[in-house]
Structures are given as structure tokens and as C-alpha cells.
C-alpha positions as CSV (number, residue, x, y, z in Angstrom):
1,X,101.5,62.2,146.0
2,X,105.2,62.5,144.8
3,X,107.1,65.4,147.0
4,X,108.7,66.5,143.6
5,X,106.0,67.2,142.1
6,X,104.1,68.8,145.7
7,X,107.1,70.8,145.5
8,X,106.8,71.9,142.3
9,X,103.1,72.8,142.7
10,X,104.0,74.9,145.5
11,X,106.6,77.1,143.4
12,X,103.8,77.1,140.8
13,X,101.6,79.0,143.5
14,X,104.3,81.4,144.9
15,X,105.0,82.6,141.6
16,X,101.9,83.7,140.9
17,X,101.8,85.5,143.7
18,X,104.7,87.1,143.1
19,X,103.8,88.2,139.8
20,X,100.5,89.6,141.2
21,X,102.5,91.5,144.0
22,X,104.6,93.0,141.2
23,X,100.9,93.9,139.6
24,X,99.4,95.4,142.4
25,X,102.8,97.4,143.7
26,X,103.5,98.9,140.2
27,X,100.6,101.4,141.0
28,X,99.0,104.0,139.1
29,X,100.9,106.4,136.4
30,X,100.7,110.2,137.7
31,X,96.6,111.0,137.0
32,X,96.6,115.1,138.2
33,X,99.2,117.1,138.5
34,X,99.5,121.1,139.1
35,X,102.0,122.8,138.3
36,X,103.3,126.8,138.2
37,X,106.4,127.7,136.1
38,X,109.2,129.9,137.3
39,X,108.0,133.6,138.1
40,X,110.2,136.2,136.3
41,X,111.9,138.6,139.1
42,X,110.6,141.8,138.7
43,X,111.3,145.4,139.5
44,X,108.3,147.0,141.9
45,X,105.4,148.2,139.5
46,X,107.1,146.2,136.9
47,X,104.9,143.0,135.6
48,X,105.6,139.2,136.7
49,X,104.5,136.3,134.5
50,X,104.3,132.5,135.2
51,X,101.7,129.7,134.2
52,X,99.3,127.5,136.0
53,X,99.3,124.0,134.4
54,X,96.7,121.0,135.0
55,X,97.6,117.9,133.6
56,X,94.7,115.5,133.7
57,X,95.7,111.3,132.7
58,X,92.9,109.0,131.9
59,X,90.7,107.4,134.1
60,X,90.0,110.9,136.1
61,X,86.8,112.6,135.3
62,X,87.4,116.0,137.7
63,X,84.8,118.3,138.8
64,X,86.8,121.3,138.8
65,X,85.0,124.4,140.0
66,X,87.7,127.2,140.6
67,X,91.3,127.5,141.0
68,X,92.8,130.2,143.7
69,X,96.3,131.6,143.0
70,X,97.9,132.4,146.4
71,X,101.0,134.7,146.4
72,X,102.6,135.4,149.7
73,X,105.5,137.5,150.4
74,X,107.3,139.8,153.4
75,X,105.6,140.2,156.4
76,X,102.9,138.8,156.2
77,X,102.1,139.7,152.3
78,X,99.0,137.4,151.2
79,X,97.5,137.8,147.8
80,X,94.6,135.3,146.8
81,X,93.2,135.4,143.2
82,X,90.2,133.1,142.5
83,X,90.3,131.7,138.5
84,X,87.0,130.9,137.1
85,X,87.3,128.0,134.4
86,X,86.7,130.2,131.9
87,X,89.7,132.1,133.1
88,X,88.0,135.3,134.7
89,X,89.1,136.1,138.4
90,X,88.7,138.6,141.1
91,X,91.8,140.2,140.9
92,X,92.0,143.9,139.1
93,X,95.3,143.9,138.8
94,X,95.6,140.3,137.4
95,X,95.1,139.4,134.1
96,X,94.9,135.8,132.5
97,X,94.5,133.7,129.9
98,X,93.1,130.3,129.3
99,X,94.2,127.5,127.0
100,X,93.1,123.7,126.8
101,X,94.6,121.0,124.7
102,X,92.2,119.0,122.2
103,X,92.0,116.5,124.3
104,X,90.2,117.8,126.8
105,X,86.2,117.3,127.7
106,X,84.0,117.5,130.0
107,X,82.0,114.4,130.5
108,X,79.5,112.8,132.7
109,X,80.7,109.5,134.7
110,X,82.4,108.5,137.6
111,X,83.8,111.5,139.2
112,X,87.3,110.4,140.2
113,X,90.9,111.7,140.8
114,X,94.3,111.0,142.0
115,X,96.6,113.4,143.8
116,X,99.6,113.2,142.0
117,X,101.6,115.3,145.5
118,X,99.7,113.0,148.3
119,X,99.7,109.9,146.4
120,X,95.7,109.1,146.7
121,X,93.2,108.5,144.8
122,X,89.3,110.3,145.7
123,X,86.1,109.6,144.8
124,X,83.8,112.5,144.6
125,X,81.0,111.1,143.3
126,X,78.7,111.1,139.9
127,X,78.4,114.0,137.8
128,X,80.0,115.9,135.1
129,X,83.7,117.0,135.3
130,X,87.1,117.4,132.8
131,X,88.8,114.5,131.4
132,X,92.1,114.1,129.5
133,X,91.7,112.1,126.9
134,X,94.7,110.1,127.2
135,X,96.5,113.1,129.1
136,X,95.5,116.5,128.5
137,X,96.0,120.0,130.0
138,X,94.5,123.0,131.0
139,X,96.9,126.2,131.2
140,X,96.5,129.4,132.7
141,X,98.5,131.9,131.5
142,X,98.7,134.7,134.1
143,X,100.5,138.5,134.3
144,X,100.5,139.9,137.4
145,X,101.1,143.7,137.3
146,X,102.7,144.7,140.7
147,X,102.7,147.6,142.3
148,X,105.1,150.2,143.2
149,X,104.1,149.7,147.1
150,X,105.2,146.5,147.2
151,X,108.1,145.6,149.8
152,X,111.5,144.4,147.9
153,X,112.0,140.8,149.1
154,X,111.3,136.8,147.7
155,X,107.8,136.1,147.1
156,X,105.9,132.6,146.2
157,X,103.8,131.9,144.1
158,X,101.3,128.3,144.4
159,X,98.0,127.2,142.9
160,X,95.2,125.2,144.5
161,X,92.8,123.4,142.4
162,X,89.2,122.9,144.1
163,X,87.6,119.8,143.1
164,X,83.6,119.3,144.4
165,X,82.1,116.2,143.3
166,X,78.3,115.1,144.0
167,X,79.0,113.2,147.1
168,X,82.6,115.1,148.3
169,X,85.3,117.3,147.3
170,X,89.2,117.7,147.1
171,X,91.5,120.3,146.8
172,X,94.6,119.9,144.8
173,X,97.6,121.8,145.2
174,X,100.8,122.9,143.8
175,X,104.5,123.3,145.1
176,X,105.5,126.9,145.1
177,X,108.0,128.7,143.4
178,X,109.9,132.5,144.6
179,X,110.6,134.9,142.7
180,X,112.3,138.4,143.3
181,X,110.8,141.7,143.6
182,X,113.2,145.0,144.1
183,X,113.4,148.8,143.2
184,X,114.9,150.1,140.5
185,X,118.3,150.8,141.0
186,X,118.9,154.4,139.6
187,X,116.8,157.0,137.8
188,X,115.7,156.8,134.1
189,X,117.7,160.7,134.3
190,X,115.9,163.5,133.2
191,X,116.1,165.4,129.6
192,X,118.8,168.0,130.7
193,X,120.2,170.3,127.8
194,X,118.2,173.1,125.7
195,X,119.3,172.1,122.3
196,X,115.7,171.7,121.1
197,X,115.8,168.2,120.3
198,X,113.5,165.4,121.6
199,X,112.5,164.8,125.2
200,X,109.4,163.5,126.9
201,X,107.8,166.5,124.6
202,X,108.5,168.2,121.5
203,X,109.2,171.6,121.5
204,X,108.7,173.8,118.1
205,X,110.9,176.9,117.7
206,X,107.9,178.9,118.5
207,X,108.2,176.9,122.4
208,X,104.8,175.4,121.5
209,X,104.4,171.8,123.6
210,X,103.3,169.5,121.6
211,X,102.4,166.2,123.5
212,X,103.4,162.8,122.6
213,X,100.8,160.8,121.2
214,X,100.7,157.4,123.2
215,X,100.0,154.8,120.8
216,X,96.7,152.5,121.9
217,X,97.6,148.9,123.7
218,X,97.7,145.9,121.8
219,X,95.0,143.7,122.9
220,X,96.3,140.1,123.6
221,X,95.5,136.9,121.2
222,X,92.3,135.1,122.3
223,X,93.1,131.5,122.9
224,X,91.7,128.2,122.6
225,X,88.6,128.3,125.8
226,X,87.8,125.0,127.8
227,X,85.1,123.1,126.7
228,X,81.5,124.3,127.3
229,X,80.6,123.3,130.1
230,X,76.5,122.3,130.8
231,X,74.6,123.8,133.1
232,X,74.8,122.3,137.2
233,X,73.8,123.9,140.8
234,X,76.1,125.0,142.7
235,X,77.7,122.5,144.9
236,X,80.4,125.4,146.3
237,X,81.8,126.0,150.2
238,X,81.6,122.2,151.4
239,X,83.8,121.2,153.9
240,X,86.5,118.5,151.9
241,X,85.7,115.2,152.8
242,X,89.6,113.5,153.5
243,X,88.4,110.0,154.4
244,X,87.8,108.8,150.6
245,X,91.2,107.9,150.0
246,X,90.2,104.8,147.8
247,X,92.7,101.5,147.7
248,X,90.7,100.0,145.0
249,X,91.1,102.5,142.6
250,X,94.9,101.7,142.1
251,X,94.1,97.9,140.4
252,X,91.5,100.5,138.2
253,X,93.8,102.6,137.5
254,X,96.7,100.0,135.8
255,X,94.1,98.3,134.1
256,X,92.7,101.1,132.2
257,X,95.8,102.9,131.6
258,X,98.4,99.5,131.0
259,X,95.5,97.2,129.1
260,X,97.9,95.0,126.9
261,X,100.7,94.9,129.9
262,X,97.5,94.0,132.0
263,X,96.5,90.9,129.7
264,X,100.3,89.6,129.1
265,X,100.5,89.3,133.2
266,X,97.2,87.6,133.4
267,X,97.8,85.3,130.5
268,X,101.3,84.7,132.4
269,X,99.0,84.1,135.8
270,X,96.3,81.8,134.0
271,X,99.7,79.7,132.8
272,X,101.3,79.5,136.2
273,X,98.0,78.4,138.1
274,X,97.6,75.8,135.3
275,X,101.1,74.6,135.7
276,X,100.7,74.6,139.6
277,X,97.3,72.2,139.3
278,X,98.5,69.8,136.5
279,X,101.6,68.8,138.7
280,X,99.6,68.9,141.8
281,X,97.3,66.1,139.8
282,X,100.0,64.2,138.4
């Protein structure tokens, strides 16, 4: 066999393995990822608002049971909301509200998911769970009325989403973000003065109080609810399984999210082979 051409047969064959290292190291585009937004600092007994954001890419199908809130604080402050789906929780003194983009459904298939923080995908089984459409969200819009006992200092605030599959289950967390909580600096000062005009009551010229009519609360805007979700037993209060860190589920992954990048690298592999075995013939 000519060397030029054994030589050129071998290029032929390192190239394509080149171009399939390239294929198999580009890896997967961000499929979950939770999020909070920045806390507002707040004075004691004064409110705090931020937002918990799942963002769910195509091919995960996520069994999401519950997301827990966890605020910690000075020594040794721990607060721990659980969020129900439909965005109730256990917290009195917590309110929230919760809003899905169209794309979002809940689906039966392959429950699936990759940690967007660890860098892993997870298979949890069969079964019903949430899937993005493309890439969807879920946000929960939260208001967290403080009280006035609370110690002034930096507090965080981080989310953790609890995934149980059929077969296993994963939690998925957030980074956390502080925020500032301090007292008031100075008084709102009294109504000093007689002069008969307005303070925190009328009085008449006949020294008559008159209380001040507090006008009723404005209830908030009801938004967009997740999709209905059927009917399942309980599959709650498993120990996570951390050994189903899958290494297939990467090539699954580019394919289904990268199809026509996918089919110009094959048709570029198919060529190279072809070339490799026509001058290893000639």
C-alpha cells in the first residue's frame, strides 16, 4: 500500500476523532437552574421582598414536590419555609405568590434533570413531573414580613428545590444572597402643639375623638398558577440517592437540544470516515 496514502488514511481517522472529542466535550446547555433575586434591606418589622426563580431547559422532565426557603441570620437565626407548588407554605408570616410561563407542563416520561451548580445530570425515574418547553420558569414571588424582635445584622436568604422521582430523588439548590436588617434610626415624633389641627385623631371643638378610619387592604393580583397537576402517592421523606450522576445523558442532552448542529457534525464525520477508507483502498 502506498505510505502517502496510509498516511493520509490515518489523518482521515484522527480527525474524526477530533471532531467527536469536540462533540462530546461541548456538553450540555444549563437544564435547571435556581435562582433568588437580591433581598431589599429592611428596617426590623418592616417587610423584605425577593423572588425564587426555576428555570427548566428541555430534555428535563422534573418531579418537583416542594421548595424550602431557608433564611439564616445572627446567632444562630434559622428560618425554613416549605412552598407547596401551588405556592402555599407553612410560614404565617410569609406570603407568596406563584407564576409559570406558558411554556410550562407537567408531563409523563423520563424523569430527568441536570444540576445546573454541580454539573450532573440525575435520573429519577418514570413518572410525571414539569417540563420547559424549550426553557420555561416557575417564579415565586415572596414578602417576608419581619418582625420587630429581630436582631439588626446581614441575613441570607437560599432556596432548595426537592426533586423525588419513582426510582430516586435530588435536591437542587441555590446560591444565597444577604441582605440588611436594622432599627429605625429616630422616632416618627409625636403630634406636639394644641392648635386643633390633625394628628393620629381628629379632635372637634367640642374635644370629641373621632378615630381615623383605616382604609381596608388591597388584596394582591392573582397570577398565572402552575399547571394542574394529576393525582400521585406520596413518594415524600426518601433519603436522596447521590450515586445516579449519569454520563450518558450529556451526548442526550446536545442531541436534543443542538439537532441541526448535531446532523452538520455527523454529516462532517460520515465524510471524514469515507475519505479515511477510500484512500486506505486506493
Amino acid at each position: 500500500m502506498d505510505r502517502t496514502a496510509y498516511h493520509k488514511g490515518i489523518i482521515s481517522v484522527l480527525l474524526t476523532g477530533f471532531v467527536i472529542a469536540l462533540l462530546l466535550l461541548s456538553g450540555p446547555v444549563t437544564a435547571l437552574t435556581v435562582s433568588v433575586t437580591q433581598p431589599n434591606n429592611a428596617d426590623k418589622g418592616n417587610d423584605v421582598s425577593f423572588s425564587i426563580t426555576n428555570e427548566i431547559s428541555d430534555p428535563d422532565l422534573l418531579p418537583i414536590q416542594y421548595t424550602d426557603l431557608i433564611i439564616t441570620g445572627p446567632n444562630g437565626f434559622s428560618k425554613i419555609c416549605r412552598i407547596n407548588n401551588d405556592g402555599t407554605d407553612d410560614c404565617a408570616d410569609v406570603d407568596i405568590t406563584v407564576s409559570s410561563s406558558p411554556t410550562i407542563t407537567y408531563a409523563s416520561g423520563s424523569q430527568y434533570g441536570f444540576d445546573a451548580n454541580l454539573g450532573s445530570g440525575y435520573n429519577l425515574g418514570n413518572g410525571f413531573g414539569y417540563q420547559g418547553g424549550g426553557t420555561g420558569t416557575i417564579t415565586y414571588d415572596i414578602v417576608w414580613h419581619t418582625p420587630s424582635t429581630l436582631e439588626d445584622g446581614t441575613y441570607n436568604a437560599n432556596a432548595d428545590v426537592f426533586a423525588q422521582g419513582s426510582t430516586s430523588s435530588h435536591t437542587f439548590s441555590s446560591s444565597a444572597k444577604s441582605f440588611s436588617i436594622s432599627t429605625a434610626s429616630g422616632g416618627s415624633g409625636g403630634g406636639g402643639g394644641s392648635s386643633g389641627g390633625t394628628n393620629t385623631e381628629f379632635r372637634n371643638r367640642d374635644n370629641v375623638v373621632e378615630p381615623v378610619t383605616t382604609p381596608a387592604p388591597i388584596e394582591p393580583a392573582v397570577e398565572e398558577s402552575l399547571p394542574t397537576v394529576p393525582t400521585e402517592p406520596a413518594k415524600e421523606n426518601k433519603e436522596e440517592n447521590q450515586g445516579n450522576q449519569v454520563t450518558g445523558a450529556v451526548i442526550v442532552d446536545l442531541v436534543k437540544q443542538n439537532p441541526i448542529i448535531t446532523l452538520i457534525v455527523l454529516l462532517i464525520i460520515l465524510l471524514l470516515i469515507g475519505y479515511g477508507i477510500y484512500w486506505l483502498r486506493k
